[in-house]
C-alpha positions, 0 to 999 in steps of 0.5 A, spaced: 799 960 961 806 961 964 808 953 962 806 955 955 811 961 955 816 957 958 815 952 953 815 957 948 821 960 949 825 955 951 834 956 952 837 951 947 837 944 950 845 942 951 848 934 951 848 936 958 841 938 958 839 931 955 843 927 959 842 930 966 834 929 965 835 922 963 839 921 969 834 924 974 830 919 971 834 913 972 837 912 966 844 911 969 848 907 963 847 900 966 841 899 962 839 898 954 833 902 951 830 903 945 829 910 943 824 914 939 825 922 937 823 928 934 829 933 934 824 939 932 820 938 938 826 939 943 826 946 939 834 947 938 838 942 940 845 943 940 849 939 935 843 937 933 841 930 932 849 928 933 848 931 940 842 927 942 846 921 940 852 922 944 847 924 950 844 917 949 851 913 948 852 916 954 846 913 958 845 906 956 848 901 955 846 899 948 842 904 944 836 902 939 834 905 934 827 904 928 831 904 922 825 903 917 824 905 910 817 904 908 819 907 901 822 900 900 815 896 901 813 894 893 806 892 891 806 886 886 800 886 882 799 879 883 800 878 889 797 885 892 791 884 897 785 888 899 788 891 904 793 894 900 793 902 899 794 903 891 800 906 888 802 909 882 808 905 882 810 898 884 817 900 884 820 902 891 828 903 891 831 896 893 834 896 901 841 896 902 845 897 908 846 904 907 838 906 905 836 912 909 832 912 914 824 914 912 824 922 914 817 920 919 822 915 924 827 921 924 833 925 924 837 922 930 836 915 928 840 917 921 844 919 925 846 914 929 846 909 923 852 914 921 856 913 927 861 908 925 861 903 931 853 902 930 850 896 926 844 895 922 840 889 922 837 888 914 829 887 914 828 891 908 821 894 911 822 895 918 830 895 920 833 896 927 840 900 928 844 898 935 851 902 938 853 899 944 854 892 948 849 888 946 847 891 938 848 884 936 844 880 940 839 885 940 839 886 932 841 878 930 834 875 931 830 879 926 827 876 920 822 878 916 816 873 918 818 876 925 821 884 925 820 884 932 823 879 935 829 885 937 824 887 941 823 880 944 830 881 946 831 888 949 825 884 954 829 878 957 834 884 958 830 888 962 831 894 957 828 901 957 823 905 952 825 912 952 821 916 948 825 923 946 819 928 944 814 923 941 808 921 944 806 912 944 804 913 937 812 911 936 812 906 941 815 900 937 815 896 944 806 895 944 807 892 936 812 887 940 805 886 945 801 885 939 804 879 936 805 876 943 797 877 944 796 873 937 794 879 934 794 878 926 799 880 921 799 882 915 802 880 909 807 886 905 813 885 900 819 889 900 825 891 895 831 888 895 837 887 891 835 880 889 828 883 888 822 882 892 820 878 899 814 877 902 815 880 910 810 881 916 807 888 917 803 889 923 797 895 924 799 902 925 799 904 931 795 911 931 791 909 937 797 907 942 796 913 946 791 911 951 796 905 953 799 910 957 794 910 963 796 903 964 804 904 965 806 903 971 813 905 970 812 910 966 816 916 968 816 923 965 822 931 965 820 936 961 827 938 957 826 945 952 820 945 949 819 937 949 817 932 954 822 926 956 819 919 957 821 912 960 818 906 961 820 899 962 820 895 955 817 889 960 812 894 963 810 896 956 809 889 953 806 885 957 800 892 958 799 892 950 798 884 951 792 884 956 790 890 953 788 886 946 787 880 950 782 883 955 779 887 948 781 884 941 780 891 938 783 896 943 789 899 940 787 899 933 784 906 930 778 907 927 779 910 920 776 907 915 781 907 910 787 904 914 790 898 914 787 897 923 781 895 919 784 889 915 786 887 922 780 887 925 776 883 920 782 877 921 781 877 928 773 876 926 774 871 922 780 867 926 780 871 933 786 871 937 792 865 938 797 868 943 804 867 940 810 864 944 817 866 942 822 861 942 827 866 941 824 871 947 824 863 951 832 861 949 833 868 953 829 866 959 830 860 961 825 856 957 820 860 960 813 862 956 813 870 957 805 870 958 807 865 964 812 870 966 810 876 966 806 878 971 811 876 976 815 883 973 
């Protein structure tokens, strides 16, 4: 009862707040990290989004940022799967480098793609936004059959997932997992300024959160009303690979509607092909990360 009263009225939650607790929890500037954040869950934060931006400029070394625009995704009638959900409209706004970011990924990450020293990359679904010393690296691998290889990237950096608010359901590092478990992918299309491309989408991500028992670098502050988590990038991946390679349907959720259940039925039909990434590979030596990984 007195945690809820405390959380209930929290102080407002400064820079400093911020950037203290994520020091406490080892994050000291050396690192890169992927970040995902829900300002409305910090209560009020000082300087708003821009504040949570500057705190984490100031924490790592390179911030990473889901930039997506799901409202860029296009459903062309001949093309169109079973799996697709049906819209009124085939018509998404094409992508352009300058597109907002989807309200649900969040106001920090359109206020870091704001910034002017950060750079975005260009999948017209599923973009990342980089500020820092390794943005281009990081950004420079996507493409539009593999949107995650960024993640790949942050890998072989032995980058942090900091986790501002949100709970694993935002975790974008697990779908990097699934790819390299072999997890089938889906096909979307997206709008862009030359028209419509076919691009990889994955399963959505729903039932994420009993990941989180399995972390074993998981670690965790309470900063006003929300919780701030951090965990290696490594630790994260390669628990969401076995995880899928012990139980071909874990992580997936159950509703009946959702595109988890196209997934399902691939894995049925195909079963599992684990996937090694060449670009991951180039970072470590030539070395297949599921041979790897359980030296980490």
């Amino acid at each position: 009862m007195l945690n809820f009263v405390r959380r209930a009225w929290a102080p407002p939650v400064s820079q400093a707040d911020l950037e203290r607790a994520l020091w406490k929890l080892g994050v000291d500037g050396s690192r890169d990290a992927i970040c995902h954040s829900s300002l409305s869950s910090f209560g009020n934060v000082v300087g708003g989004a821009s504040g949570i931006v500057k705190a984490l400029s100031n924490a790592v070394r390179t911030i990473v940022m889901p930039s997506f625009t799901y409202y860029t995704l296009v459903w062309p009638t001949g093309e169109r799967s079973a799996d697709w959900p049906q819209f009124l409209s085939d018509d998404g706004p094409p992508f352009t480098s300058t597109s907002p970011v989807s309200r649900d990924i969040g106001r920090v990450s359109q206020a870091l793609m704001e910034q002017a020293d950060s750079s975005r990359s260009m999948h017209p679904a599923l973009s990342f936004v980089a500020r820092g010393a390794k943005a281009a690296d990081i950004l420079g691998v996507q493409t539009l059959m593999h949107p995650y290889a960024p993640i790949g990237v942050l890998y072989a950096l032995d980058a942090e997932v900091i986790l501002l608010g949100v709970d694993h359901r935002s975790n974008t590092a697990m779908h990097y997992g699934e790819y390299l478990s072999g997890r089938p992918m889906l096909e979307r299309w997206a709008n862009t300024s030359n028209g419509a491309v076919k691009t990889c989408y994955p399963n959505c991500s729903a039932a994420f959160n009993p990941i989180e028992r399995h972390l074993t670098s998981l670690r965790s502050a309470d900063v006003g009303k929300a919780s701030v988590s951090v965990m290696r990038v490594r630790d994260v991946v390669d628990t969401t690979r076995r995880l899928v390679e012990r139980d071909p349907f874990a992580l997936l959720c159950s509703y009946s509607h959702c595109r988890c259940s196209a997934v399902r039925d691939k894995i049925k039909r195909e079963g599992l092909h684990a996937r090694r990434d060449s670009i991951l590979e180039t970072y470590l030596g030539g070395t297949a990360v599921n041979e790897r990984s359980s030296s980490f």
